[in-house]
Structures are given as structure tokens and as C-alpha cells.
C-alpha positions in Angstrom: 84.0 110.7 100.3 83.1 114.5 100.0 79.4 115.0 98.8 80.4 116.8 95.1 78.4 120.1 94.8 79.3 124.0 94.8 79.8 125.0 98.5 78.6 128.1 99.1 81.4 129.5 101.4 85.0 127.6 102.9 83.4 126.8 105.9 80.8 125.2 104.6 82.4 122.8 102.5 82.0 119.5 102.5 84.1 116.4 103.7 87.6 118.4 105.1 86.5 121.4 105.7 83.8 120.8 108.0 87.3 120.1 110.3 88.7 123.1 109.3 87.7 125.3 112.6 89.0 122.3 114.9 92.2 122.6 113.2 93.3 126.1 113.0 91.8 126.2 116.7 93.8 123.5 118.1 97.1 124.3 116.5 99.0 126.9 118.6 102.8 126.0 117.5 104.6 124.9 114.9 108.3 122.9 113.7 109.1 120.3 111.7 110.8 117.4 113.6 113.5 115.8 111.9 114.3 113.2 114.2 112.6 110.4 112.4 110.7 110.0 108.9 107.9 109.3 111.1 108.0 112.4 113.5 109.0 114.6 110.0 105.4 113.0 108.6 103.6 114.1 111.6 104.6 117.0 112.2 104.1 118.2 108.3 100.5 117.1 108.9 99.9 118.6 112.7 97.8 118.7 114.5 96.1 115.8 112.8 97.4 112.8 113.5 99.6 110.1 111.5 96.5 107.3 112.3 94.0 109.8 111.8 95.5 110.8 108.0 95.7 107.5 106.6 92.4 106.2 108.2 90.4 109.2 106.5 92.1 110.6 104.2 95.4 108.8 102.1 93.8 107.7 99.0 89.7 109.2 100.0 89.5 112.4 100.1 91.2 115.8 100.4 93.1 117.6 103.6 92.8 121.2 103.8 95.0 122.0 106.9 94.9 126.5 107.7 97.3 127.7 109.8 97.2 131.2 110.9 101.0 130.6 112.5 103.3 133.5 111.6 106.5 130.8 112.4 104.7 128.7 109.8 104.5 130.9 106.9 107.6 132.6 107.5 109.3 129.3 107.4 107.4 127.6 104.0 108.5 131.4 102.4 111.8 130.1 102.8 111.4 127.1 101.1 111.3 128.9 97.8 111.2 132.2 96.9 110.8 134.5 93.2 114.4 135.6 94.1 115.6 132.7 94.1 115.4 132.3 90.4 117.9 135.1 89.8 120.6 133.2 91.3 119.4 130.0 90.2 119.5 131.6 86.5 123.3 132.3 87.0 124.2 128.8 87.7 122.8 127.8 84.8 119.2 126.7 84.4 117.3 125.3 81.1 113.6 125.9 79.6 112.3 122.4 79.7 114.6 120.5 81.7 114.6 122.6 85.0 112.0 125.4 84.0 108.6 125.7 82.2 107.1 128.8 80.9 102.9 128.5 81.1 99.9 129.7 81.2 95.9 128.2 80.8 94.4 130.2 78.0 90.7 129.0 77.1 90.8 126.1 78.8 94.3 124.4 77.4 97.8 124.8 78.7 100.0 127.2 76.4 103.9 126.7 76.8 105.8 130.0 76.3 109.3 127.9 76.2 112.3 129.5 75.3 115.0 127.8 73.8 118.3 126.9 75.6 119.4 128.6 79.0 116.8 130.4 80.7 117.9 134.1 81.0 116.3 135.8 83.8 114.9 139.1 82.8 113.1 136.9 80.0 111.5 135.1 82.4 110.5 138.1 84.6 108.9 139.9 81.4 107.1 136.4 80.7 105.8 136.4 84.0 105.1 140.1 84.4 103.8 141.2 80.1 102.5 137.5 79.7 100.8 136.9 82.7 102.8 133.1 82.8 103.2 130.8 85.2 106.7 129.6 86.6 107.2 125.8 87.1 110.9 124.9 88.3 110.9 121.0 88.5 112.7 119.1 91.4 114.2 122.2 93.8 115.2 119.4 96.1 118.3 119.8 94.1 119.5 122.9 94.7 117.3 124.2 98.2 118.5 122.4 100.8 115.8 122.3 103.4 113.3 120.8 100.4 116.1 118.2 100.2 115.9 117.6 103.8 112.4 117.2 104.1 112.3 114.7 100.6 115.2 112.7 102.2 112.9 111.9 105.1 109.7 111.6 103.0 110.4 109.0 100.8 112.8 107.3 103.9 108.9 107.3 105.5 107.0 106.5 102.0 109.6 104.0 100.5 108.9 105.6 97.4 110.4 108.6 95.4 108.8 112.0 96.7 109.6 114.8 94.0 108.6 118.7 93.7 107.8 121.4 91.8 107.7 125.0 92.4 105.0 127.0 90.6 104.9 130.9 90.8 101.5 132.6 89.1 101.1 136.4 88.5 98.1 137.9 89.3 94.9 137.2 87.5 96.6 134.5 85.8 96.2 130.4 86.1 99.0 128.2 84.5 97.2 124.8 84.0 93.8 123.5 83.2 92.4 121.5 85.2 93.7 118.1 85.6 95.2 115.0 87.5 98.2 113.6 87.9 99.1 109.8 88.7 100.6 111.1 92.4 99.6 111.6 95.8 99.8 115.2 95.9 101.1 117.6 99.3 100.8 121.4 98.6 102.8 123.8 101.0 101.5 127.3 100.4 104.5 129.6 100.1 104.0 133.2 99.1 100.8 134.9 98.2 97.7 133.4 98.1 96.1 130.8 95.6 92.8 129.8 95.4 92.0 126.4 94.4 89.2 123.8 92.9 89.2 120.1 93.6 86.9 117.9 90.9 85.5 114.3 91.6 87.4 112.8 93.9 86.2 109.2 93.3 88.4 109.6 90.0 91.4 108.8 92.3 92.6 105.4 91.5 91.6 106.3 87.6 94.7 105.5 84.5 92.8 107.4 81.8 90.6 110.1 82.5 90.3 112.9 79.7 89.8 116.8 81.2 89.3 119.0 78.1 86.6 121.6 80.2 85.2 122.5 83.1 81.7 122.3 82.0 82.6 118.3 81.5 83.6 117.6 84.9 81.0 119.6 86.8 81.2 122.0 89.4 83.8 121.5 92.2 83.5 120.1 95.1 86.1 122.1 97.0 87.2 125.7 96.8 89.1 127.5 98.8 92.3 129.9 99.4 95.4 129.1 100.7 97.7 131.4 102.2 101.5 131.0 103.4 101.8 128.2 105.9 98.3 126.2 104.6 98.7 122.7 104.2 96.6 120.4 101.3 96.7 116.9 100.2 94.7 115.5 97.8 95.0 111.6 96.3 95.9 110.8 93.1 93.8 111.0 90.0 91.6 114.3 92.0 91.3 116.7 89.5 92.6 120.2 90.4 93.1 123.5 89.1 94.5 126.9 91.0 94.7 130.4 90.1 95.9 133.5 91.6 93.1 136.0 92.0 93.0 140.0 91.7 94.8 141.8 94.2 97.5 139.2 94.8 100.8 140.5 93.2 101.9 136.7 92.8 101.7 133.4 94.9 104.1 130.6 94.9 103.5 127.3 96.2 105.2 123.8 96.4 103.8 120.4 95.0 105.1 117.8 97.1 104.3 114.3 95.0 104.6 110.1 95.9 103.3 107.3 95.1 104.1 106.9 91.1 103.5 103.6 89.6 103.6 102.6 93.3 100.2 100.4 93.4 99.1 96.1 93.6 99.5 96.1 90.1 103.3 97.5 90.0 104.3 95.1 92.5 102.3 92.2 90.9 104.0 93.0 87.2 107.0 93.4 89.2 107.4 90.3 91.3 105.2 87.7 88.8 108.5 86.9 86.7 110.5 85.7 89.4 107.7 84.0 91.1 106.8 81.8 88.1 110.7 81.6 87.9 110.9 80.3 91.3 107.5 77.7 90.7 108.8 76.5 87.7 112.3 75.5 89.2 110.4 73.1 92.2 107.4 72.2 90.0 107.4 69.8 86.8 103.9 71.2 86.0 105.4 74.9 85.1 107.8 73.2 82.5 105.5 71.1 80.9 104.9 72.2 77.0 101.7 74.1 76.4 99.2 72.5 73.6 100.2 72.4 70.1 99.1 75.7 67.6 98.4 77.5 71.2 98.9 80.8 69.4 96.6 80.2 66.7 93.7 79.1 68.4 90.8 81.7 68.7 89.2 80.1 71.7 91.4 79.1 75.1 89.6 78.8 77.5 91.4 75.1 78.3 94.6 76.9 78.7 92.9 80.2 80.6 91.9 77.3 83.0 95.9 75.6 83.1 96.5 79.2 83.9 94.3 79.9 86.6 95.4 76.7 88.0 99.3 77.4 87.8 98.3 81.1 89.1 97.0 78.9 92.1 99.7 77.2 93.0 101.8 80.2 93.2 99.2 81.7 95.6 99.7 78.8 97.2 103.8 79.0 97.6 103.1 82.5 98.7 100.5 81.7 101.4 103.1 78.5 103.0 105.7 81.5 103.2 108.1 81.9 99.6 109.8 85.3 99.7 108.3 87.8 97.6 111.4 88.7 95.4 110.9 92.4 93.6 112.8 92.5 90.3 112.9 96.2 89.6 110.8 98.2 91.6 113.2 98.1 94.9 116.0 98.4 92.8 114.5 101.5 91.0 113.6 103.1 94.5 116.9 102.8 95.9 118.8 103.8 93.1 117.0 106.9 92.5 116.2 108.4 95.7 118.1 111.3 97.5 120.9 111.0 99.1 120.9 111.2 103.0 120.8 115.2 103.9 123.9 116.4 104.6 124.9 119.8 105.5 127.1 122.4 104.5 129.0 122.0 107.6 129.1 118.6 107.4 132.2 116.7 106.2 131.4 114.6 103.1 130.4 111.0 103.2 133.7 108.3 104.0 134.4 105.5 106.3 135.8 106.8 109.8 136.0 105.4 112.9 137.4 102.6 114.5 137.9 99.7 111.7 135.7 96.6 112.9 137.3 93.3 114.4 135.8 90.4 115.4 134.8 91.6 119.0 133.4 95.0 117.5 130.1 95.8 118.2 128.4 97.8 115.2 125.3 99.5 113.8 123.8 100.4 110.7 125.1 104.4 109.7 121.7 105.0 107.6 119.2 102.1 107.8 116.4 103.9 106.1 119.0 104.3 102.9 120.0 100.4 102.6 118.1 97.1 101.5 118.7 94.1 100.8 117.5 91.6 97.9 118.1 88.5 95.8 119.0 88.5 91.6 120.6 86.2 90.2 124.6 85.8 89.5 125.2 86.6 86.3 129.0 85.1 86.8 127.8 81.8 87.3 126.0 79.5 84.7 123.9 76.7 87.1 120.4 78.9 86.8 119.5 77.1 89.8 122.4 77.8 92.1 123.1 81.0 90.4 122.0 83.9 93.3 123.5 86.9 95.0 122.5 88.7 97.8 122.7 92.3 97.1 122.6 94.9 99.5 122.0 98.7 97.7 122.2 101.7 99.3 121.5 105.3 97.8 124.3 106.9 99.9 126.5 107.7 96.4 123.2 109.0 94.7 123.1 112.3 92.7 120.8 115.2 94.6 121.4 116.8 91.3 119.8 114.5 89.2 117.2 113.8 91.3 114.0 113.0 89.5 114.9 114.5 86.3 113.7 112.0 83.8 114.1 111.4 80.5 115.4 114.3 78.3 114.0 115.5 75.2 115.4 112.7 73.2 114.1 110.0 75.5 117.5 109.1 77.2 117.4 108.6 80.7 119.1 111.8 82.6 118.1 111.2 86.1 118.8 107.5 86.7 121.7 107.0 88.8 124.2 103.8 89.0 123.1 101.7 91.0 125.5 101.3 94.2 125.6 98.4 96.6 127.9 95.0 97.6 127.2 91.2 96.3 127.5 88.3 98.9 126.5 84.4 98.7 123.4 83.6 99.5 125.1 81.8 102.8 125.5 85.7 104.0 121.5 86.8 103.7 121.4 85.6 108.0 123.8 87.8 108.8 122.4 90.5 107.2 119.2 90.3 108.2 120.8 90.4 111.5 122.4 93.4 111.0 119.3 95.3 109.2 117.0 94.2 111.8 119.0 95.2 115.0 120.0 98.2 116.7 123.6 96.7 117.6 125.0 93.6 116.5 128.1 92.0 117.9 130.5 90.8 115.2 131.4 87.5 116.4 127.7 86.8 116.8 127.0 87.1 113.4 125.5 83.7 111.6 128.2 83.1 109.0 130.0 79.5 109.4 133.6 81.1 110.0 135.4 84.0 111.6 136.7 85.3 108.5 133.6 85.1 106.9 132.4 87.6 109.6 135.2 90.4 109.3 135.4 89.8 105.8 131.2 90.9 105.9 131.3 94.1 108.1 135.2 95.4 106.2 132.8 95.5 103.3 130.1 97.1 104.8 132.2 99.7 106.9 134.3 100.8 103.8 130.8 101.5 101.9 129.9 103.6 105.3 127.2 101.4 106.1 128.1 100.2 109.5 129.8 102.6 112.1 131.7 100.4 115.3 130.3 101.0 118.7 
């Protein structure tokens, strides 16, 4: 971790930027490789490495990356620009939903929300009379290249990666300091922004209350970023930024993962099915539990039944039981971007040659699919009752990408889930077919022929699979 404490310039910061000089020496080109999730990761983060990143840094401490790389800043400015508001204001764009007016006065964050559509020259005398700051929620949907980049991102994360644009005037600050329950990527865009990072060992923290400065102590990194910079910084590390005098404006991106993505999650998550799965091979799960069990003040007898049911599903696990995920995989998949597609690019539909038997095929977009177990809700034997279910996000809305709930708590971003059901009999074969580069048809391990082309019709008219 950092040592906390005021540094008395950049360079002589702790933690990061005591790497700072080795970094802007060593970098001497720049592009973003989009060839793989993992080359698009690496190269975000050049010229430190992938191993180098998560060893020191992903969930420690801060990344300050400068790059004095004219390629580099001219391409982050066109990632997001003031402009683009204008035109973005003619397709229609609302104050809360996509837009939100702001700006930090005496320590606490004043919304200067309009109602209804946002009309551009209200914004610009906001931004310009008021001194507010701009924050545009999700771009991804309507810039392409941010789509591009998330599509990779949470293909490298498995989790949903969302954005946020925020444009401050001069002299101005939008938010107080905080922290937010992400891991957090900053692109520096337009302008310059200078920043303050706050107690970094905060970063695993659910509830931490920020209501000054003078509470949580001096930072323990400051510093400017200019277009092309590079920061990360882990969840819970409180921030704040600010755009200083002489800077007309500055604009940068906030490039988020990692929500609700921790042990825990996964242990709420996965618990139900486990005990569901325990209690179906063991007596001892569906035994009663004592009489008046909910009005007894002390229990530590049944605390100690607990511990040892809790046991023997550590137990199962350790010998090998699949780990089934009830919703969190499901969530992921259905929400995520689409794959990146391109303007020139002819929309998603099965082509090709149809597969036969002695077809040879491969998975069209094997970072979009998974597969999983639920149970059949067509069939009413609760022990025999399972599915396989392979989901993809290839039908998923860019639009509606990480939009949330809307004022009225309905969910506006959630997408349908999309994806085939197959007997359980079928989960070989598609493990084959996920694991593998090319699978040959009639090697598949289903007990019949049909069984086989009846499997990869379904998966080629989805555009799963693509004959080779």
C-alpha cells in the first residue's frame, strides 16, 4: 500500500508514482490491440504488464500511467468529445436517465436537473453561467469505439464494465469526494484534471460515510492528468477531481467493473443450490430442526448442526460437486454488450454452409456464450427435473446497456435473457464444443446421430457455431 501523507510534488509521490519516470520513459508507441480481450487489457495498461498489474496493483493500490504520446491523446479525444452532446441532444437525451447536471458546492453534490429532454443550449448555459459538471451515463451506447473497447472488457473481466463521461468547466468540481463499490479506469480525454486519492486501505469497505475533507485527512495522491493519462484505482478509494484555473474544460471517461462481483456474491449466489443439491443425497439436510427453534433466544445447538451441515457441503465441494451459480452468470450474460459490430458490417444471422454430420465447426463468439444447469420448470420429479442452458448475449440491447432502474424502480436496462435448453444427456457435447477450437460433428458425445445434428442445427441457427 501507498504510505498516506501530502506529497510534496507528483514525482514524489508515494506508492505509483515513484514508477512514474520508468513509465513515460519506456513508452515510445501506442494502439490498442483488439485481437483478444487479453491483448485489448494489455495494451490499455502499456507498458506495464498484465502480470505486473494484478500482482501490485488490482485491488492495492492506485496506477497512474502519463503518456506524453500525441497518437495517444488524440485518439482518447475521440472517444468523447463536448460536441458530441449537440448531436446527442437531437436524438433525444433525458436529465436523469442519460444526463446529470452537477456541481460540488461546500462540500455536497448539488444537482441542477432539468426536467424531461435535455435541450442543449440549457446545458451549455449550465455548464458555462453555473460552472456545472456534465455526467452522460453509459456512452458505450451510442460511441462506438467505447462499445468496442467494453465488449472486450467485460469478455476479459467476465463482469459488466460500464462508463460515464464527465465534462467540468474551469474552476469548477462536480462531486465531493467519494467512493464507489467499482474498480475504477480513468481515460483522460480533453483538458486537464487534477485529482486526489483518500485512504486506500478503504477498498474492500460496504459503508464508509465521506461528508468532508477534513474527516478523511489529507490525500495521499495528487496529481494532473492530461489527454492520453491512464489511472486505476480499486474500489472503495476515495476520490475527488476538479478542473483547475486556466483549463477552459476537461473531459474524462470512467471506465467501471467489478460490481457486486466479490466471495460473498458468489457464496449468496451458489449456497441455495448447493444445500439444494446436499439435501437431495443426504438424509441429514431433511431431517426436522428442533421444536420452538424460532423462539428460542439461545442456539447455539443448532449454530453447531449448522456448522456441521456447512461442513459437509465443503466437503462435496472439495471431492469435486459443480459449483452451480443461480443468478449471477445468468445476470452477466444477459446484460452485457453485444459483440462489436460495425457499421459496415452485416447484422447478426446464420450463414454459411448448414452443418451435417461430417461438418466440422467452431464456436462464432466463445467469449459471448455459457453454459449452466437450472432446473426444468416443465417437469415435476424435482430430482430429475434439469436443463442444460446455454445463454449467449449476441441478441442483447447496446442501447440499454447498464441503464438501471428508472425513477420508479422498474428495471429499464435488463435484457431478455436469450439462449437454447437441452437434456442434461447433452452437457458432454457441449463442453466439447466450448472447450475446443474445432469439433467434428460425428465425434460429438451424444448416444445417436440425430441427437448430434439435431445439437449443432440449434446452435448454428442461434449463430453460435459457424461450419469449417
Amino acid at each position: 500500500m501507498p504510505k498516506k501523507g501530502r506529497p510534496n510534488s507528483e514525482t514524489e509521490s508515494p506508492g505509483p508514482a515513484t514508477k512514474l519516470a520508468k513509465i513515460e520513459e519506456a513508452y515510445s508507441h501506442f494502439h490498442l490491440d483488439f485481437d483478444s480481450p487479453v491483448t485489448l487489457f494489455e495494451s490499455l495498461i502499456a507498458p506495464v504488464t498484465q502480470d505486473e498489474f494484478f500482482k501490485n496493483y488490482w485491488e492495492q493500490q492506485p496506477l497512474i500511467i502519463k503518456r506524453d504520446n500525441p497518437a495517444i491523446a488524440a485518439y482518447y479525444q475521440s472517444l468523447f468529445q463536448v460536441t458530441d452532446l449537440k448531436e446527442l441532444s437531437r436524438l433525444g437525451i433525458y436529465y436523469g436517465r442519460d444526463v446529470n447536471v452537477c456541481r460540488c458546492v461546500n462540500g455536497k453534490k448539488k444537482v441542477l436537473n432539468k426536467n424531461g429532454k435535455v435541450n442543449f443550449l440549457q446545458l451549455k448555459k449550465d455548464f458555462d453561467q453555473n460552472k456545472a459538471t456534465i455526467q452522460f451515463h453509459q456512452p458505450q451506447r451510442f460511441k462506438d469505439e467505447l462499445w468496442r473497447i467494453q465488449e472486450k472488457l467485460e469478455c476479459f473481466f467476465g463482469s459488466l464494465v460500464g462508463s460515464n463521461v464527465y465534462i467540468t468547466p474551469q474552476e469548477s468540481q462536480g462531486l465531493p469526494p467519494h467512493y464507489d463499490d467499482v474498480e475504477v479506469f480513468i481515460l483522460q480525454l480533453e483538458g486537464q484534471k487534477r485529482w486526489r486519492l483518500y485512504n486506500p486501505t478503504v477498498h474492500l469497505a460496504r459503508e464508509y460515510n465521506v461528508e468532508s475533507e477534513a474527516r478523511i485527512g489529507n490525500p495521499t495522491h495528487e496529481f494532473m492528468l492530461k489527454p492520453g493519462d491512464f489511472l486505476y484505482f480499486p474500489r472503495g478509494t476515495i476520490h475527488q477531481a476538479d478542473t483547475p484555473v486556466g483549463i477552459s474544460h476537461s473531459t474524462h471517461v470512467t471506465i467501471s467493473t467489478y460490481q457486486n462481483n466479490s466471495w460473498g456474491d458468489l457464496l449468496l449466489d451458489s449456497m441455495p443450490g448447493l444445500v439444494f443439491d446436499a439435501s437431495i443425497a443426504d438424509v441429514e439436510f431433511r431431517r426436522g430442526v428442533p421444536k420452538q427453534q424460532f423462539m428460542q433466544v439461545n442456539s447455539e445447538d443448532s449454530a453447531g448442526r449448522l456448522s456441521s451441515l456447512l461442513r459437509n457441503i465443503a466437503a462435496r465441494l472439495e471431492s469435486g460437486q459443480q459449483l452451480r451459480s443461480a443468478e449471477m452468470k445468468k445476470d452477466f450474460i444477459s446484460n452485457r454488450l453485444p459483440p462489436f459490430i460495425d457499421k459496415h458490417s452485416a447484422p447478426l444471422e446464420p450463414g454459411g454452409k448448414l452443418p451435417k454430420l461430417n461438418s466440422h465447426i467452431q464456436l462464432a463468439f466463445k467469449d459471448h456464450v455459457i453454459i449452466t444447469l437450472e432446473p426444468d420448470e416443465n417437469n415435476d420429479d424435482e430430482h430429475q427435473g434439469m436443463k442444460v442452458l446455454v445463454c449467449h448475449s449476441l441478441k442483447n440491447s447496446r442501447e440499454m446497456h447498464m441503464m438501471g432502474d428508472d425513477e420508479d424502480g422498474d428495471e429499464i436496462g435488463r435484457s431478455k435473457m436469450n439462449g437454447l435448453r437441452f437434456p442434461v444427456s447433452y452437457m458432454d457435447a457441449l463442453k466439447q464444443i466450448l472447450s475446443n477450437e474445432v469439433v467434428s460433428v460425428k465425434d460429438l458425445k451424444l448416444n445417436t446421430d440425430s441427437d448430434k445434428e439435431n445439437l449443432v442445427l440449434s446452435l448454428w441457427t442461434e449463430c453460435l457455431i459457424r461450419v469449417i
